[in-house]
C-alpha positions as CSV (number, residue, x, y, z in Angstrom):
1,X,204.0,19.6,-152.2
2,X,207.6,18.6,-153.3
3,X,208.1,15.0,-154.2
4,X,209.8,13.8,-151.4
5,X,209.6,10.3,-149.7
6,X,210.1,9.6,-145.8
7,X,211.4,6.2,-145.2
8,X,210.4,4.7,-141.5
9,X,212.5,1.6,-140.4
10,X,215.4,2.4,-142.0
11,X,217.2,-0.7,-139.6
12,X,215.5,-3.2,-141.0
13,X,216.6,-5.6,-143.5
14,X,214.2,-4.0,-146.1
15,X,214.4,-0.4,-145.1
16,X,218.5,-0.8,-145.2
17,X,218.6,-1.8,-148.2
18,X,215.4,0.6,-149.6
19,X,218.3,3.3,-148.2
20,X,220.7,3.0,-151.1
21,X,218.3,4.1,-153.3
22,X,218.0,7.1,-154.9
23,X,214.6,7.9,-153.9
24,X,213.0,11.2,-154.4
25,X,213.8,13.6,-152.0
26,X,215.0,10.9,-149.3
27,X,214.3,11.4,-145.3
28,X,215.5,7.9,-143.4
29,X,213.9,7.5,-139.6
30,X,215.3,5.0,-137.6
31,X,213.6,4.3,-133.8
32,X,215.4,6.9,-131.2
33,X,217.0,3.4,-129.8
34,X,218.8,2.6,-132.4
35,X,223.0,3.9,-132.3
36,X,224.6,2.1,-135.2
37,X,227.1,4.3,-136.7
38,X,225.4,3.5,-140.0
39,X,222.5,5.4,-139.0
40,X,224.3,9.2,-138.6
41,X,222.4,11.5,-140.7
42,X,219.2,9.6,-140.1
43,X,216.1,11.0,-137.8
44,X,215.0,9.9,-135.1
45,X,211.4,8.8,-134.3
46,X,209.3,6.3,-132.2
47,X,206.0,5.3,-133.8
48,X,204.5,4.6,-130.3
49,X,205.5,8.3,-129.3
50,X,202.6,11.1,-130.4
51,X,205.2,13.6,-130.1
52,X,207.6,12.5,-132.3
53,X,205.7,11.4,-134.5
54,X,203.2,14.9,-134.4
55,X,206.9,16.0,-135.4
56,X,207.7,14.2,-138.3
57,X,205.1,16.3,-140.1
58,X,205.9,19.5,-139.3
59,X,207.3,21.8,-142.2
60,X,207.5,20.7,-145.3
61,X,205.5,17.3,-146.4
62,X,206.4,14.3,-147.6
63,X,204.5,13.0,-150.5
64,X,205.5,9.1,-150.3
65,X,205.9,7.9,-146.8
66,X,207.3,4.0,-146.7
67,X,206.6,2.4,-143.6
68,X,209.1,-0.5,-142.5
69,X,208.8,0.3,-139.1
70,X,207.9,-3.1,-136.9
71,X,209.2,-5.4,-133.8
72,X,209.2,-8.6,-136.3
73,X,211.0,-11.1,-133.7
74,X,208.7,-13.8,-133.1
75,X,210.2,-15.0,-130.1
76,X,210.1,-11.2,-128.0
77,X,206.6,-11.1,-129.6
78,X,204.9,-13.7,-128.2
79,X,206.7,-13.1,-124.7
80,X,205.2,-9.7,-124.7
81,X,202.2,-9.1,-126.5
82,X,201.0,-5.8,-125.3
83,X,204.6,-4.9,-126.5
84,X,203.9,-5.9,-130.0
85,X,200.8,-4.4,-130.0
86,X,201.9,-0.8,-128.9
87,X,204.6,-0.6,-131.5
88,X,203.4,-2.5,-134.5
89,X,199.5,-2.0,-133.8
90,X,199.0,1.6,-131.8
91,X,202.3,3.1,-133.9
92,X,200.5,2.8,-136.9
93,X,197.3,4.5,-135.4
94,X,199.3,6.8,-134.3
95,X,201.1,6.7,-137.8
96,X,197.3,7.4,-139.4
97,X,196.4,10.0,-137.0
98,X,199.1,13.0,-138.1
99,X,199.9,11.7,-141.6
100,X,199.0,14.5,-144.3
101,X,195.4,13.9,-146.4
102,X,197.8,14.3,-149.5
103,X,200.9,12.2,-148.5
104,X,200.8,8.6,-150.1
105,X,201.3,5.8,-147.3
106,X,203.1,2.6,-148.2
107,X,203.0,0.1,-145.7
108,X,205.6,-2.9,-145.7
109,X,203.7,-5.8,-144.5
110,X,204.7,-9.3,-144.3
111,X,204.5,-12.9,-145.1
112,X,203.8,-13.7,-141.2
113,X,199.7,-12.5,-141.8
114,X,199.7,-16.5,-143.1
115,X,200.0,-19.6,-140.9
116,X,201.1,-21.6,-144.0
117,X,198.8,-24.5,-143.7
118,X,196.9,-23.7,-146.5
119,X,198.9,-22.0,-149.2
120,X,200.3,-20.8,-151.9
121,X,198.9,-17.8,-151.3
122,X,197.4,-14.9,-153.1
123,X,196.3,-11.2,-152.3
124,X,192.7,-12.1,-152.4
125,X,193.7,-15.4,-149.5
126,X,192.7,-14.5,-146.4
127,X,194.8,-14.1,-143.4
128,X,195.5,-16.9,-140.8
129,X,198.0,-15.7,-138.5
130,X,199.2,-18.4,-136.0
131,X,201.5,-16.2,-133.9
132,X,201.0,-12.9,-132.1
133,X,203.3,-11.0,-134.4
134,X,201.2,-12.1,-137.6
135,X,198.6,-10.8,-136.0
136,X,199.8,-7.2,-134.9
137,X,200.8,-7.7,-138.8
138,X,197.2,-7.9,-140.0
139,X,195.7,-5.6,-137.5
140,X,197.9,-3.1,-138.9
141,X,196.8,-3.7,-142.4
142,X,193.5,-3.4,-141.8
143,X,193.8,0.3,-140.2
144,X,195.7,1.4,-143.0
145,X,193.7,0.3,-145.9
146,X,190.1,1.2,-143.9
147,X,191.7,4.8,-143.2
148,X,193.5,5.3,-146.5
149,X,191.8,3.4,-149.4
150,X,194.2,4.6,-151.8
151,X,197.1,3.0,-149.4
152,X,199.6,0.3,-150.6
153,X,200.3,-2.9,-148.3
154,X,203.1,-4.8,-150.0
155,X,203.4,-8.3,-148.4
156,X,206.9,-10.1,-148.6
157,X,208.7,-12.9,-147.5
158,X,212.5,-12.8,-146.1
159,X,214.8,-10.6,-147.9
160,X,218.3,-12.3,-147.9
161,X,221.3,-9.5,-147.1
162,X,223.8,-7.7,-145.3
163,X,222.1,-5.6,-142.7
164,X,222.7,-2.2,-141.0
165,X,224.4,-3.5,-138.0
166,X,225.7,-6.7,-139.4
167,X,223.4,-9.1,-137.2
168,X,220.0,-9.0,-138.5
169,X,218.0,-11.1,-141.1
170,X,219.3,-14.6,-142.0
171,X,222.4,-13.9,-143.6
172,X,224.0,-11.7,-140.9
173,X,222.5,-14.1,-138.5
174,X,224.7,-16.7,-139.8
175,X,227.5,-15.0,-140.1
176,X,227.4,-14.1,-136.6
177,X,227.0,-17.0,-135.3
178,X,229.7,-18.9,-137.0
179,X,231.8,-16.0,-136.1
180,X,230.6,-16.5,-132.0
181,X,231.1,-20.3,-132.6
182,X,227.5,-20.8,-131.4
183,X,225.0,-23.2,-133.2
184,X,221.5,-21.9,-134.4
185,X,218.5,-24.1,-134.9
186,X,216.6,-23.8,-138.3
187,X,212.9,-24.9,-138.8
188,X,212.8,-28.2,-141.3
189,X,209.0,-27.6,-142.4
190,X,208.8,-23.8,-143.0
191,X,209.0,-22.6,-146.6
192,X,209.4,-19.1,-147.9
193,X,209.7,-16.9,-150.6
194,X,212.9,-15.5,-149.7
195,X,214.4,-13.2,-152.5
196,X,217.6,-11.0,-152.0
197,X,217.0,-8.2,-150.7
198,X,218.3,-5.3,-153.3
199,X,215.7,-7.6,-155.6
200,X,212.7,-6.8,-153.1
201,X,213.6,-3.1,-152.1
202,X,213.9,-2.3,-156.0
203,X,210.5,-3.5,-156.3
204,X,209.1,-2.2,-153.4
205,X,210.5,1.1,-154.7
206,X,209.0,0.6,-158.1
207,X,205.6,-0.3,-156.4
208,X,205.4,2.7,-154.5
209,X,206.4,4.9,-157.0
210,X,203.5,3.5,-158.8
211,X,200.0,4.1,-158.7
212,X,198.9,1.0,-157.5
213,X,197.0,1.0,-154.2
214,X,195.7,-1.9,-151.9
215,X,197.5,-5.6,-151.1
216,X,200.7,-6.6,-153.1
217,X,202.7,-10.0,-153.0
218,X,206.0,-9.5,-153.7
219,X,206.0,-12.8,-155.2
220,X,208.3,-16.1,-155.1
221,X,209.2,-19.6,-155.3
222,X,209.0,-20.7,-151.7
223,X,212.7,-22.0,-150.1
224,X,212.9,-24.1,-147.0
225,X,215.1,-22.7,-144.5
226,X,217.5,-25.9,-143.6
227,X,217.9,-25.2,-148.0
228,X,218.4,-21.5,-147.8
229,X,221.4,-22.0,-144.5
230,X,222.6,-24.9,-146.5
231,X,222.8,-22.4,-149.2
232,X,224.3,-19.5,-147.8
233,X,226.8,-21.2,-146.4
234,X,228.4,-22.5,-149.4
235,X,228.2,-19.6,-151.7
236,X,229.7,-17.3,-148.9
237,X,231.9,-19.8,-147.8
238,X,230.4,-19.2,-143.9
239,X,230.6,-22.2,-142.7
240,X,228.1,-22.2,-139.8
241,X,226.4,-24.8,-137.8
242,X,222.8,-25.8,-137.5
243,X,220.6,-28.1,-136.5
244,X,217.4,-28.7,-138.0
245,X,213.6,-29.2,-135.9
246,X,210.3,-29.3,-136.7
247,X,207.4,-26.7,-136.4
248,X,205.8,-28.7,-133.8
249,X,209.4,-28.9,-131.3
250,X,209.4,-25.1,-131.4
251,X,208.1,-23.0,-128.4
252,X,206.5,-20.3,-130.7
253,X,204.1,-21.0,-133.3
254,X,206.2,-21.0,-136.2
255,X,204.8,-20.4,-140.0
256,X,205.0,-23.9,-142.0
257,X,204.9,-23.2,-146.1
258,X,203.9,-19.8,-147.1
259,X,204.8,-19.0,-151.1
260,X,203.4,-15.4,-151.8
261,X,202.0,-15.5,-155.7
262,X,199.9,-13.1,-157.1
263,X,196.5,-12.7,-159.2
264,X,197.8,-9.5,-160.7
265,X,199.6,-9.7,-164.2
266,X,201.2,-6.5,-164.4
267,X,205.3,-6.4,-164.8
268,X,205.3,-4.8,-161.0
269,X,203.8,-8.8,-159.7
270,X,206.0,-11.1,-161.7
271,X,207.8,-13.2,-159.6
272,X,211.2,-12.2,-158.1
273,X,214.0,-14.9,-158.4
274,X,214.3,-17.1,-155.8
275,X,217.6,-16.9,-153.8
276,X,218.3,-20.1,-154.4
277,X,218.4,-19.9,-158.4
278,X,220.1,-16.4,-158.5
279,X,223.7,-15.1,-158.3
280,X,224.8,-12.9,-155.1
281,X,223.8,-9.0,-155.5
282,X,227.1,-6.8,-154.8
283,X,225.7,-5.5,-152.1
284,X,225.5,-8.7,-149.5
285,X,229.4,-9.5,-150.7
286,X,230.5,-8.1,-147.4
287,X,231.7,-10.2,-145.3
């Protein structure tokens, strides 16, 4: 087997920016709805599809496969459940099923797997996910690691960044809204251990490239998010408007403070710098 790494999620905020990489042997997937003009040259596949994904493996094998591949809004997550499930839950199954005895799976997890009532929080804390999401998160961990021992989750918090189609994760939401003159409502008591986003795809690069194997925190000082808008807006100079509510006002449960640390000591689980205390990567100067 040729070292060669298939990339899953390439739209997200993560997978974007895990993209510009020069990864070994590099094969982006992107779901078949996706139609950015970013994503030409990319394949297509639905996890939740056996076909497509029986498909993925045929010829020549990847040895890395990096899994980014979720439905992470909250909101659509809690609306439909069985939704969330099929793609973030059953896709993975499916994932497991026809993935290669010899390919290494990396799966991208998330700080969601935490309600945030009880942190910080370590690899060896146990998961207390408040919202459906969280949980189709830790479902999904749990069938990877009991299938594939030698598997890597790799738990994060927000990566801050310009995104494929210019409207996703926190940044690109703000800039779109200030550009659509439309107010968006921030949460005042969640905390989390946002990082930019080049920052947390080089490590999750380095990680996988590793030999390291079960639960990572990709770890960080934890940022409220009223501090992270207020902050964004002034180094980009965007301008937007927010307003600012509680946990408790919100229709969906919402995560409260959830700072990923780790027990490891290794150079792959110091700390990444918070965005907050860190100058702007050349990559998110779009505007």
């Amino acid at each position: 087997m040729t070292a060669a790494t298939y990339l899953l999620g390439g739209t997200s905020i993560l997978g974007w920016h895990l993209a510009q990489l020069p990864l070994p042997g590099l094969t982006v997937f992107c779901n078949r709805f996706a139609n950015a003009a970013r994503c030409n040259g990319w394949r297509r596949v639905n996890l939740d599809e056996a076909g497509d994904v029986r498909q993925m493996f045929e010829g020549p094998l990847p040895s890395t496969v990096i899994c980014c591949a979720s439905v992470c809004d909250v909101d659509k997550c809690e609306a439909d459940p069985d939704w969330a499930r099929r793609i973030n839950v059953d896709g993975i199954r499916l994932l497991l099923e026809h993935l290669p005895p010899t390919t290494r799976l990396v799966y991208c997890s998330s700080d969601h797997v935490f309600s945030g009532d009880s942190g910080p929080y370590n690899e060896q804390s146990t998961p207390d996910p408040i919202s459906v999401y969280g949980k189709t998160r830790v479902a999904a961990e749990a069938l990877v690691l009991a299938a594939r021992p030698d598997a890597l989750v790799v738990r994060a918090g927000p990566g801050i960044g310009d995104s494929f189609d210019g409207r996703s994760g926190h940044l690109d939401w703000l800039r779109h809204r200030q550009r659509q003159g439309v107010c968006m409502t921030v949460v005042a008591d969640e905390y989390r251990s946002a990082v930019w986003a080049p920052a947390l795809a080089a490590r999750t690069a380095a990680l996988a490239q590793s030999d390291r194997r079960g639960i990572r925190h990709v770890a960080a000082k934890a940022v409220s998010r009223p501090d992270l808008a207020m902050h964004l807006n002034r180094i980009y100079g965007i301008g937007a408007a927010f307003t600012v509510e509680s946990r408790a006002a919100r229709s969906v449960p919402h995560i409260g403070a959830v700072e990923l640390q780790s027990v490891h000591r290794d150079a792959l689980a110091a700390p990444l710098p918070s965005v907050l205390d860190t100058k702007i990567p050349e990559s998110t100067l779009a505007p």
